[in-house]
N, C-alpha and C positions, 0 to 999 in steps of 0.2 A: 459559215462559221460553225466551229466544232460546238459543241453542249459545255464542253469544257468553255471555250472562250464567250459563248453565252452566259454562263454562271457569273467568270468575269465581270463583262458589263453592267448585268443585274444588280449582283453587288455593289460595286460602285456607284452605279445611281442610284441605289438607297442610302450610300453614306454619304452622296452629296445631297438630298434630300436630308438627311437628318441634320447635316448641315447648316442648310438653309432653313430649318423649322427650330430652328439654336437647339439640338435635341445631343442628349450624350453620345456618343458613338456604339454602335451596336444597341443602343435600346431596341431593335429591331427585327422580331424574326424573319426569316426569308421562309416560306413550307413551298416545296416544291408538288405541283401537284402535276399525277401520272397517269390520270385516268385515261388519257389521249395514245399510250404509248404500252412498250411491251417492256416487260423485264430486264433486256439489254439494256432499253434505253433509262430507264429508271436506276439498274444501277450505274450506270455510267454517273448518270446524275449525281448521287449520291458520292461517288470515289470522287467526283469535280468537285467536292464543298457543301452541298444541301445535303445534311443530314434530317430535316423534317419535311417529313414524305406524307402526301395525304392523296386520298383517294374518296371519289362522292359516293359509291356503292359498296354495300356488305360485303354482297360475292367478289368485286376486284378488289376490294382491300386484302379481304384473305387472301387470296392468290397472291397479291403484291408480300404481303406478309410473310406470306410460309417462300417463296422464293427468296425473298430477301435476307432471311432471318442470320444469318451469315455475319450483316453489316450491323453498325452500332446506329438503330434511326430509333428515331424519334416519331410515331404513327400518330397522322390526325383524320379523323372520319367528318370529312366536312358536305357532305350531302344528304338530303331526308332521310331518316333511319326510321321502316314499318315497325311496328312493335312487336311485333311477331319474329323480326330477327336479332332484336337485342340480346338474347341468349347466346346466338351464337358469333358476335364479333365485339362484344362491348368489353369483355376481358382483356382483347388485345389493344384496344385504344389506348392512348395516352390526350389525348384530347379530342373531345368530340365540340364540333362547332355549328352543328340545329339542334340545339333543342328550343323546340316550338311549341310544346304541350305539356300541361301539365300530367295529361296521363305516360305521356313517354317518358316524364323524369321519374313517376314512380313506377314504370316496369323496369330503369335503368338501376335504379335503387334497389327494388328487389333482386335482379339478374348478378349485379354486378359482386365483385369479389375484395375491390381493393376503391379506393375514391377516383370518381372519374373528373380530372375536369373539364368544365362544359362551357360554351356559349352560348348563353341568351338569346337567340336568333330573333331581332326583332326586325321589324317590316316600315323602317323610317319612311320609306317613298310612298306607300301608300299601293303600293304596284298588285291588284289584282292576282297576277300571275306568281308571286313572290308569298312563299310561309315567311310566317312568324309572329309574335306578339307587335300590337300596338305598342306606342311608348307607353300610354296608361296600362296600360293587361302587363307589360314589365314589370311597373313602379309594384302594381298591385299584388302580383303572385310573388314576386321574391321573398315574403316573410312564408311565404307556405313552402317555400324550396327549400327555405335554410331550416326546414325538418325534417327533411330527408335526411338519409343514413347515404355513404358513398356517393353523394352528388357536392360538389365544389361547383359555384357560379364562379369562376375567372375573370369571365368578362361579357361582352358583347359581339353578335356580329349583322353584319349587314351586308344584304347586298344590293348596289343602283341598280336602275334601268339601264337595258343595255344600250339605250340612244341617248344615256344623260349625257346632256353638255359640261361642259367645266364650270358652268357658275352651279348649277344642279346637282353635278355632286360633292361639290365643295361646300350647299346647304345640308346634302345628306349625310356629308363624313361630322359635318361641323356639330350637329344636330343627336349624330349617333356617340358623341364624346358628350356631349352637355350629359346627356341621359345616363353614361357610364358613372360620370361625375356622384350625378344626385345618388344613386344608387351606391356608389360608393361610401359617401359618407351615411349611410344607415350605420353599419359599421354592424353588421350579422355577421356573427363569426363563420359561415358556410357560404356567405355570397361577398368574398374579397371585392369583386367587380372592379380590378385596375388595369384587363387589357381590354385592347380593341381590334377584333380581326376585319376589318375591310378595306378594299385595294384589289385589284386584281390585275393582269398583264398591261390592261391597257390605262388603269389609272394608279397602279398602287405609289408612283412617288406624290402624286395628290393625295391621297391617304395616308401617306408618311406625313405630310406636311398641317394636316388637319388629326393628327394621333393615333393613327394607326399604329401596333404593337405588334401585328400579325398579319403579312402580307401574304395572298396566296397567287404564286405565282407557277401558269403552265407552258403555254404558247411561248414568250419571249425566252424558255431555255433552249426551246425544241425545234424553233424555227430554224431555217438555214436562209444567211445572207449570200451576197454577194462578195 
């Protein structure tokens, strides 16, 4: 199957999923993520329908960026960001989804030019190998976030282990919304905290169905069937 009839499919299995979770239609974003792929394929992607394009590295976002710059996207930086290169890629984000530290929110604060928003990157499974904040180290820093200059907290993100089962991470999607919740109703004017980016190729309509808002999906555009 083409990327175009990929996008298809995709599609609709998030709007049967929202469906099924009694959710509005389209509460849903789709971000295509291209870091597997070359500039062809990415714009291909893009001309199919996914107009938000994310990449987990500084130096291929740029590249993705300045090639693409042509199209009308929507740019998400969804993988660890050194602090040492916030200067040179944090202008171009429109959303960045680790942030893990409090020191990289205020290098992003000082760097940045215009409000960034961000997600919470917190570590619900507990996974060694996974950044991000505790659910407590969330609850906790958010009043010191919502003093930064040019940092917006949006929302939350998460990611499973890559062997969870479906009861596993339907505790971690379930787990990473209660948390959005509480954090929500603080009600700081700089940490909204109303989406949720987690889901990915192989589980995001279980993340649509447990609140996902922001689904990051690679592999299932890019694959070829039979």
């Amino acid at each position: 199957m083409t990327i175009s009839e990929n996008v298809l499919n995709v599609l609709d299995n998030v709007s049967k999923s929202e469906k099924h979770a009694c959710r509005a239609e389209n509460s849903v974003t789709v971000i295509g993520v291209t870091k597997y792929v070359d500039e062809i394929a990415a714009r291909q992607l893009v001309i199919s329908g996914i107009n938000n394009i994310a990449e987990n590295r500084a130096e291929l976002f740029l590249d993705k960026y300045h090639a693409l710059n042509d199209l009308d996207i929507t740019w998400h930086l969804i993988g660890t960001l050194q602090r040492r290169k916030v200067k040179d890629v944090i202008n171009y984000v429109d959303y960045f989804h680790a942030l893990d530290s409090m020191k990289l929110a205020q290098e992003i604060s000082k760097r940045a030019e215009h409000e960034i928003n961000c997600f919470l990157q917190v570590n619900v499974s507990g996974e060694e190998s996974k950044h991000g904040f505790t659910k407590e180290e969330a609850f906790d820093i958010v009043k010191d976030l919502n003093e930064l200059k040019n940092i917006k907290i949006v929302g939350l993100m998460t990611m499973a282990p890559f062997d969870a089962q479906e009861e596993e991470l339907a505790v971690i999607f379930s787990e990473t919304k209660e948390l959005q919740e509480v954090i929500s109703k603080l009600n700081l004017p700089n940490i909204p905290c109303s989406e949720l980016s987690m889901g990915m190729s192989r589980d995001y309509q279980l993340a649509i169905e447990n609140g996902a808002t922001f689904v990051r999906i690679g592999s299932e555009f890019f694959k070829e069937r039979d």
